[in-house]
Every structure is written in structure tokens, then in C-alpha cells.
Backbone bond lengths (Angstrom), bond angles and torsions (degrees), N, CA, C in turn:
res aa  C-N    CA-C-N  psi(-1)  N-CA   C-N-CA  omega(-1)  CA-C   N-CA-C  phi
1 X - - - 1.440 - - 1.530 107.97 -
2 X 1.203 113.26 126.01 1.518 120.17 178.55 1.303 111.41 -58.64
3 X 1.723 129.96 146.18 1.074 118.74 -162.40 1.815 86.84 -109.61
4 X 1.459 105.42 147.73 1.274 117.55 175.07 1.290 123.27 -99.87
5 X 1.496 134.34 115.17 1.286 143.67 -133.61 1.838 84.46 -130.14
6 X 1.887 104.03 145.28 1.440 109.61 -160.99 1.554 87.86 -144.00
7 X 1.216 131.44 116.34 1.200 130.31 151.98 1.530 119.11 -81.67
8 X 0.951 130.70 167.67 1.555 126.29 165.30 1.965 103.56 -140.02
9 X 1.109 137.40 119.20 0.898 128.79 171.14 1.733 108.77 -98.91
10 X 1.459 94.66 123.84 2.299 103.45 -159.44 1.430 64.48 -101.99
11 X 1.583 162.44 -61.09 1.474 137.46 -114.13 1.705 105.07 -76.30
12 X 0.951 120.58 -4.28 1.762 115.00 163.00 1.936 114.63 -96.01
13 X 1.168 100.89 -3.94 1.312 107.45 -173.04 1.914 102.95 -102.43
14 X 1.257 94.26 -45.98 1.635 100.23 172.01 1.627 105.60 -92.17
15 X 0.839 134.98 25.77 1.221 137.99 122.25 1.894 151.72 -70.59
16 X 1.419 66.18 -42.24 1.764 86.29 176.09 2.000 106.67 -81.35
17 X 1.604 97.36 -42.11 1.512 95.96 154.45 1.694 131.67 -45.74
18 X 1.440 105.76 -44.25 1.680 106.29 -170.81 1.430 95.51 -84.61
19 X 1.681 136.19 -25.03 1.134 120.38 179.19 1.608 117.57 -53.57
20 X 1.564 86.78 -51.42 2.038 106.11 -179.89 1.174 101.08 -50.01
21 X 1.138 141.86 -31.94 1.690 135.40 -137.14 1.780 83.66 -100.10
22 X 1.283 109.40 -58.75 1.827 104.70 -170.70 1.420 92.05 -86.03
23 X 1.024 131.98 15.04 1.652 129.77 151.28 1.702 101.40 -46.90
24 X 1.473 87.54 -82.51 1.585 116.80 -179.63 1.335 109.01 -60.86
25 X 0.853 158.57 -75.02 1.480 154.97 -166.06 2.006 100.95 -21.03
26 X 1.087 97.02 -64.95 1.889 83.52 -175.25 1.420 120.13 -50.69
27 X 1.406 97.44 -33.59 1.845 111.19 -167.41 1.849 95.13 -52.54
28 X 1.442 101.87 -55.40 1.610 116.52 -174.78 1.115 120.42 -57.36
29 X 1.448 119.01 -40.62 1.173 122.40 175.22 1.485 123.44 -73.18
30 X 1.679 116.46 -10.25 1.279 99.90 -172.21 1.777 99.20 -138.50
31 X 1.783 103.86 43.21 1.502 125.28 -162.66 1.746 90.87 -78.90
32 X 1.940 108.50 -47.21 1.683 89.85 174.55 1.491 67.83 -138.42
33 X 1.911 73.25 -172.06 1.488 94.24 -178.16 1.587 119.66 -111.11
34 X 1.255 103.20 69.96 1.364 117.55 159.12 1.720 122.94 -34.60
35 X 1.653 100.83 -68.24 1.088 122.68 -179.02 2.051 118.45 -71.18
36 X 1.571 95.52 1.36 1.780 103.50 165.52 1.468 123.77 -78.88
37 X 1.402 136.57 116.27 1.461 137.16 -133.90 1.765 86.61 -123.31
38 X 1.472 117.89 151.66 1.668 109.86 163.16 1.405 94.71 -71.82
39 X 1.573 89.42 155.85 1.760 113.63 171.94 1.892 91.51 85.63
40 X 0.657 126.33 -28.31 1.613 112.30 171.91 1.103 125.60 -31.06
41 X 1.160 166.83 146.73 1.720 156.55 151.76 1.227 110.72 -76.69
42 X 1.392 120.94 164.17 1.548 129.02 161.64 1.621 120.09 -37.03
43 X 1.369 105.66 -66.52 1.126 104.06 175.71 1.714 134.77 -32.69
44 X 1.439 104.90 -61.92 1.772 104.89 161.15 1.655 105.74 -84.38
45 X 0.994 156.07 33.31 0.971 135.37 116.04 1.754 119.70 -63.94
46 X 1.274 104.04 -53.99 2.021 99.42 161.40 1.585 123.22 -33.39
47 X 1.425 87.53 -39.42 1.853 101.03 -159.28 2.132 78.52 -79.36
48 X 0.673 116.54 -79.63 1.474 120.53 -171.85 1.951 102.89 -30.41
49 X 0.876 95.96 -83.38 1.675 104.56 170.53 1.416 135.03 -48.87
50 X 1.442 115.10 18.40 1.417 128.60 -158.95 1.186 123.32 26.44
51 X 1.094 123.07 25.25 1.664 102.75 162.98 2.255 106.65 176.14
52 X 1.287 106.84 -150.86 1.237 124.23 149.60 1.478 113.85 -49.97
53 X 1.241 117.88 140.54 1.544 108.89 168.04 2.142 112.99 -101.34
54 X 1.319 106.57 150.24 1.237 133.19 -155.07 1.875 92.09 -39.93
55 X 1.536 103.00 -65.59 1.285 112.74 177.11 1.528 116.97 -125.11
56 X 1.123 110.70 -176.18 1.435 120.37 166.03 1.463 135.75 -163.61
57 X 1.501 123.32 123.73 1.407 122.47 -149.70 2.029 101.24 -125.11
58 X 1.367 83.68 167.90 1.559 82.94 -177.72 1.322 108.30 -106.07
59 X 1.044 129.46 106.31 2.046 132.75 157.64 1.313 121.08 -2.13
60 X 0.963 136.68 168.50 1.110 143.39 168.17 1.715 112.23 -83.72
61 X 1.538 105.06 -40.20 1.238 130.59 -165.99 1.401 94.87 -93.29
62 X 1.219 134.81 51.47 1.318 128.56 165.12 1.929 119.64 59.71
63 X 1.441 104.68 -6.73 1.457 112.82 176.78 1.937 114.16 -98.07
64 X 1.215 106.65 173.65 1.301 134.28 158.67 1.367 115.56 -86.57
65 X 2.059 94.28 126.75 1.433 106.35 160.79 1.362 107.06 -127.72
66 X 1.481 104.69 104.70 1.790 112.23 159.56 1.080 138.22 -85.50
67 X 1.769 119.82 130.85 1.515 124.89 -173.22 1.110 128.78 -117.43
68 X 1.097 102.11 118.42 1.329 131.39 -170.01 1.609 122.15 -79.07
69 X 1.751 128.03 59.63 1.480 136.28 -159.91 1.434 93.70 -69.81
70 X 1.756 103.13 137.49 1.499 101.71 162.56 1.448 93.71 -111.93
71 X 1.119 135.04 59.73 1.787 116.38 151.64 1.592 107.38 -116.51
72 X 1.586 114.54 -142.57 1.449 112.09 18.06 0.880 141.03 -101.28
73 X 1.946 122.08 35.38 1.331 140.31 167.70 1.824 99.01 -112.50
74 X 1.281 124.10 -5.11 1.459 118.07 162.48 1.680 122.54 -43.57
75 X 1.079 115.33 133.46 1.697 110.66 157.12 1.430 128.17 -106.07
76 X 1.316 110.23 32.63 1.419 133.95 177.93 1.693 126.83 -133.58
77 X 1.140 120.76 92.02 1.569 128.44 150.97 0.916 136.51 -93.36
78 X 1.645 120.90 107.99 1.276 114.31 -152.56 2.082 83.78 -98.76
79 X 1.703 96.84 174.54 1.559 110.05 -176.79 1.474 83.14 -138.48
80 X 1.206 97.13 145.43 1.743 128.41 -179.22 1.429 119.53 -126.33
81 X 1.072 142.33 77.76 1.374 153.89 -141.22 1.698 98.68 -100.61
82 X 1.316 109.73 111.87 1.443 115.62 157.35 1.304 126.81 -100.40
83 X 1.423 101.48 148.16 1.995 87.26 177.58 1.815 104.18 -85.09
84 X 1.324 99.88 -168.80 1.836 119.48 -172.37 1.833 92.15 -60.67
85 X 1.508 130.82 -31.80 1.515 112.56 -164.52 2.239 101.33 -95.05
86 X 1.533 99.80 13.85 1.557 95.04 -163.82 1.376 136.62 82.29
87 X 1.440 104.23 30.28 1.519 112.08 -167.24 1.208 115.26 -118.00
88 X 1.364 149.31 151.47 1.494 134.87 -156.28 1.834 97.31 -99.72
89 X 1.007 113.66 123.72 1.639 120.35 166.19 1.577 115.29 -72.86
90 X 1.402 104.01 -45.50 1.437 112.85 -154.35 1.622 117.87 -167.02
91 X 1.097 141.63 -167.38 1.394 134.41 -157.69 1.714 91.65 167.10
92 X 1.380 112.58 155.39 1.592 112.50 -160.97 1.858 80.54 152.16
93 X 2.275 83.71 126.87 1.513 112.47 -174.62 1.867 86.92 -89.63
94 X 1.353 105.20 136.83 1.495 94.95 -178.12 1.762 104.02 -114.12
95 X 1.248 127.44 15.78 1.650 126.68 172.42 1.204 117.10 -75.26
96 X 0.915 116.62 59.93 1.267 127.35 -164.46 1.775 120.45 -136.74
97 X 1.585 110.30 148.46 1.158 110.08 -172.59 1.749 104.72 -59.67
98 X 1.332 123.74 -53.38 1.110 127.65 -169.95 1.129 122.27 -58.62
99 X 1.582 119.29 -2.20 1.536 111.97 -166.83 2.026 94.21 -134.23
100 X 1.532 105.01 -1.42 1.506 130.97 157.67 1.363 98.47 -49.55
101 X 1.539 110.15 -88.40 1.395 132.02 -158.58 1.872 116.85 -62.48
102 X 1.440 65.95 -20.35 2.352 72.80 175.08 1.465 114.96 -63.08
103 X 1.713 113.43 -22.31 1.446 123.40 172.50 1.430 131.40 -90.95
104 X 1.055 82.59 111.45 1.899 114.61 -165.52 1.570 121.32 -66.04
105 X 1.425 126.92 128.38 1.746 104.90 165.61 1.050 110.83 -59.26
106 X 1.592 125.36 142.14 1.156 139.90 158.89 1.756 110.80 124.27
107 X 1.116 108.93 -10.91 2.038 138.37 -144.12 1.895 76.86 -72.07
108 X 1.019 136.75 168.42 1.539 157.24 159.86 1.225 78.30 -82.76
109 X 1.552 91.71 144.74 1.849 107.30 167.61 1.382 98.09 -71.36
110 X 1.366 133.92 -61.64 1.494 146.00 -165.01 1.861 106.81 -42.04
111 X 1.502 101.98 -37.65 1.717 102.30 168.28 1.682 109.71 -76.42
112 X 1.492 108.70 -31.28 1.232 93.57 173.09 1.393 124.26 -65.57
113 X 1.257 113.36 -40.66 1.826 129.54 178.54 1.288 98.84 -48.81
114 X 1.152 140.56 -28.50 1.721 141.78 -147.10 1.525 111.20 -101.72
115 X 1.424 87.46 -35.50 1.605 102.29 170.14 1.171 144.92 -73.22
116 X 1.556 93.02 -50.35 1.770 119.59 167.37 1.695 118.04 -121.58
117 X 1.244 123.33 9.72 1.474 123.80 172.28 2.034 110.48 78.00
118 X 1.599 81.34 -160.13 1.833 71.16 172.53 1.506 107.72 -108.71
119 X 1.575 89.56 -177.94 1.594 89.47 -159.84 1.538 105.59 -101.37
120 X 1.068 129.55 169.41 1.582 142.34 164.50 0.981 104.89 -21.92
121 X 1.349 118.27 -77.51 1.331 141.51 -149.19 1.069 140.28 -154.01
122 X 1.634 140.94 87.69 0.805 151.34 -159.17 1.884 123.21 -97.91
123 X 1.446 109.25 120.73 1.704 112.01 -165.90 1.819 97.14 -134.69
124 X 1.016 100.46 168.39 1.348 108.69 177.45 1.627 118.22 -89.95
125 X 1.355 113.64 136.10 1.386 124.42 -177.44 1.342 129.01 -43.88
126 X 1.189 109.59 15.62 1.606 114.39 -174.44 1.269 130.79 50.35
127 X 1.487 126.08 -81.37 1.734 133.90 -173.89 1.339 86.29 -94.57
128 X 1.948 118.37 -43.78 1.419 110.59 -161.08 1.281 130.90 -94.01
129 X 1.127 137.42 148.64 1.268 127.96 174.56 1.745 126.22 -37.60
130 X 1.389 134.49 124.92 0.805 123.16 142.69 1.816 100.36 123.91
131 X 1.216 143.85 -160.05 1.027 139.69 -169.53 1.766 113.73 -107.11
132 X 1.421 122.25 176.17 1.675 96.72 153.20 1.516 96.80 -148.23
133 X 1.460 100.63 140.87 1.595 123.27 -177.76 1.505 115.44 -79.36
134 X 1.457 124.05 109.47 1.479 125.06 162.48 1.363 131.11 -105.34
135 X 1.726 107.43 104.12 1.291 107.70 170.41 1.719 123.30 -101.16
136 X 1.282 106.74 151.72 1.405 125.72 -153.33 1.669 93.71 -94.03
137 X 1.503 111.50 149.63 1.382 91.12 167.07 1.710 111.56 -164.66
138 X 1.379 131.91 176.86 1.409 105.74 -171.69 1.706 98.24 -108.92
139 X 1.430 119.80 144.67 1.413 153.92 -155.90 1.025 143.40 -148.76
140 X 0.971 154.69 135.06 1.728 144.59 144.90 1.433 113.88 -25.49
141 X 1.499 109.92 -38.18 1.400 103.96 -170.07 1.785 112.95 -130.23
142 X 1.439 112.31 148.06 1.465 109.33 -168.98 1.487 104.20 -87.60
143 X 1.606 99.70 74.70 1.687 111.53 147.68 1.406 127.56 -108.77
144 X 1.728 122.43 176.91 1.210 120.00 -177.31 1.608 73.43 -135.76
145 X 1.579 95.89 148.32 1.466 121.45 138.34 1.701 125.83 -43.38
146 X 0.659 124.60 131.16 1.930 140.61 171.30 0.904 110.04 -109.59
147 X 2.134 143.32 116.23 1.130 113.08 150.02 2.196 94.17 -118.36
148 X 1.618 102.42 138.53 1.428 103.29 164.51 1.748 120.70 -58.59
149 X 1.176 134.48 106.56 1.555 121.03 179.41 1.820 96.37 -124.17
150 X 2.031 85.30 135.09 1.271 105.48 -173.58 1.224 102.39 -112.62
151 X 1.455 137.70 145.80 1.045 125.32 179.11 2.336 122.62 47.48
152 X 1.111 84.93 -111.35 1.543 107.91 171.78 1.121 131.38 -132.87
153 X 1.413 116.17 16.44 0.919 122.72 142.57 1.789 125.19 -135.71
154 X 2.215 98.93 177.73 1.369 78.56 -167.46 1.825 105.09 -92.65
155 X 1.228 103.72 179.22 1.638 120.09 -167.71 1.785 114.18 -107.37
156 X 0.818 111.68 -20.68 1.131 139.84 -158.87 1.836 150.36 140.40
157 X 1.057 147.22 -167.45 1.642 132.07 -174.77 1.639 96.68 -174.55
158 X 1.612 108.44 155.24 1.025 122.86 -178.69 1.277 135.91 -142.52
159 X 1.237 158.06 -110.02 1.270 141.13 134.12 2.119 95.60 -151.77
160 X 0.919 128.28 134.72 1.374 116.04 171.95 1.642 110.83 -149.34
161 X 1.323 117.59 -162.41 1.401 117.24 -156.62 2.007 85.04 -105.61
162 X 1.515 90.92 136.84 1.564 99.95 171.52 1.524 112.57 -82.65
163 X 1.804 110.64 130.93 1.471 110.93 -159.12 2.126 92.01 -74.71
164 X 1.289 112.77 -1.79 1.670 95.33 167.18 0.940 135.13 -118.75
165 X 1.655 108.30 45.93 1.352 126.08 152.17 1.990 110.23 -105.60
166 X 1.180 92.00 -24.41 1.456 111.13 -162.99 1.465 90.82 -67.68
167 X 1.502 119.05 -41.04 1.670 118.36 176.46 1.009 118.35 -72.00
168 X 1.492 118.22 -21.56 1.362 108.51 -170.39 1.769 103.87 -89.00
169 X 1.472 112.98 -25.07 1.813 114.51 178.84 1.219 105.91 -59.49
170 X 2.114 123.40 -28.04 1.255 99.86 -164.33 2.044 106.52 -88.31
171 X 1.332 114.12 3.71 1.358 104.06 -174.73 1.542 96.02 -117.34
172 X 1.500 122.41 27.09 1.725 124.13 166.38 1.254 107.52 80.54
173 X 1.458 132.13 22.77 1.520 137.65 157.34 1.139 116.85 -86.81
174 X 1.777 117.07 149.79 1.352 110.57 165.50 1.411 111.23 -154.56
């Protein structure tokens, strides 16, 4: 009986693997800024953070705070705080309940933007006037932040259930 001989050639397959792999490697490496030091400048903070940052606001203190959104299914915005000469002070993930609740009715949206960045997702208020802001965030539980914004300022905020967990319970994900 003739013997049947099987090559397999993997070198296009483990290729396309090592491409993906240093695909991803930069994305990860520059997801926050861990590796952003005080006294840094703008410039390597870009180079560190891959790119432009998301937004950018002015301090109170005469400096720059740049934000850096990872969505718009991320639950992480990091803020990058420069002083008045361009130098990094500090860095701080702001999705967070504690920096949620710091936003007040009545607050300028523009102080809100400065604080916590932009949001997920933005739709119109339905019955009520004006739009409503959803930010995503990481938790125990699959909620998003709500804030109502009328005009320019905000209206109020809430906490509720994020509609993409709610999709994923109805097809047995969690």
C-alpha cells in the first residue's frame, strides 16, 4: 500500500499571527499613560500615547489638560494635565464613580468636558429638552453614567443599566 505523505505549510499562517501580534503590541502599550513622567512635554506625551489627544481643555491654573478617550465602547479616559510652560504635572483615569458624582446641576457643560471628556454616546432627550450624555465605565455592575444637558449647561445625572449588556443577557452572554 502506497504510503501517503502530508505536508502542511503553517509559514503563512504563523505569519499572519506575528503580524497581528505587533499589530497589537503598540495599541497596548500606549492604552494609558503609565509610562508619562512629570516634567515631560507634550510632544512625548503624543509619542507615548500614540497620537493627538481626544480633547483638550484649559486649567484653571493657567495650564493644559489633555484627553485621551479610549472608546467609544472604552471605559477609560485618561486626563493629562500640563502646567502654563507644557510640562505634565499629573495623569488620573477619570471613569469613575467619584469623579461622576463631582458633577453638579447647573455645572457648564465645557467644565464638565474638562473633567470627564466626551461621552459614549450622545441622543436626544426624548419628551425633554435637550440631549443626554452616556458615559461607559468599569464596575461591578453593567451600568453607564447619564447626564441630561440643556443648552450649556448640565440638568441633571443618573446612573442606569448599559443597553450592551442588556444585549448580550438576551443571547446567554455575560
Amino acid at each position: 500500500m502506497p504510503r501517503l505523505s502530508l505536508k502542511l505549510n503553517v509559514k503563512p499562517v504563523l505569519s499572519a499571527a506575528a503580524v497581528a501580534a505587533a499589530m497589537l503590541l503598540p495599541a497596548c502599550a500606549t492604552y494609558s499613560p503609565a509610562k508619562v513622567q512629570p516634567g515631560m512635554g507634550e510632544s512625548e506625551v503624543q509619542t507615548l500615547m500614540g497620537g493627538a489627544p481626544t480633547g483638550r481643555y484649559a486649567n484653571p491654573d493657567g495650564g493644559t489638560r489633555l484627553e485621551y478617550a479610549r472608546g467609544p465602547m472604552g471605559l477609560h479616559t485618561f486626563m493629562i494635565d500640563l502646567d502654563p510652560s507644557g510640562r505634565v504635572t499629573g495623569w488620573k483615569q477619570v471613569m469613575d464613580e467619584r469623579e461622576f458624582n463631582a458633577i453638579t446641576p447647573g455645572m457648564p457643560v465645557q467644565e464638565m468636558l474638562r473633567r470627564i471628556g466626551h461621552p459614549a454616546r450622545v441622543r436626544g432627550g426624548g419628551w425633554q429638552p435637550g440631549d443626554v450624555w452616556s458615559y461607559r465605565y468599569e464596575g461591578p455592575f453593567c451600568l453607564w453614567w447619564q447626564v441630561s444637558v440643556v443648552g450649556d449647561t448640565v440638568k441633571d445625572a443618573a446612573y442606569g443599566p448599559d443597553p450592551r449588556c442588556e444585549r448580550s443577557e438576551r443571547f446567554g452572554f455575560r
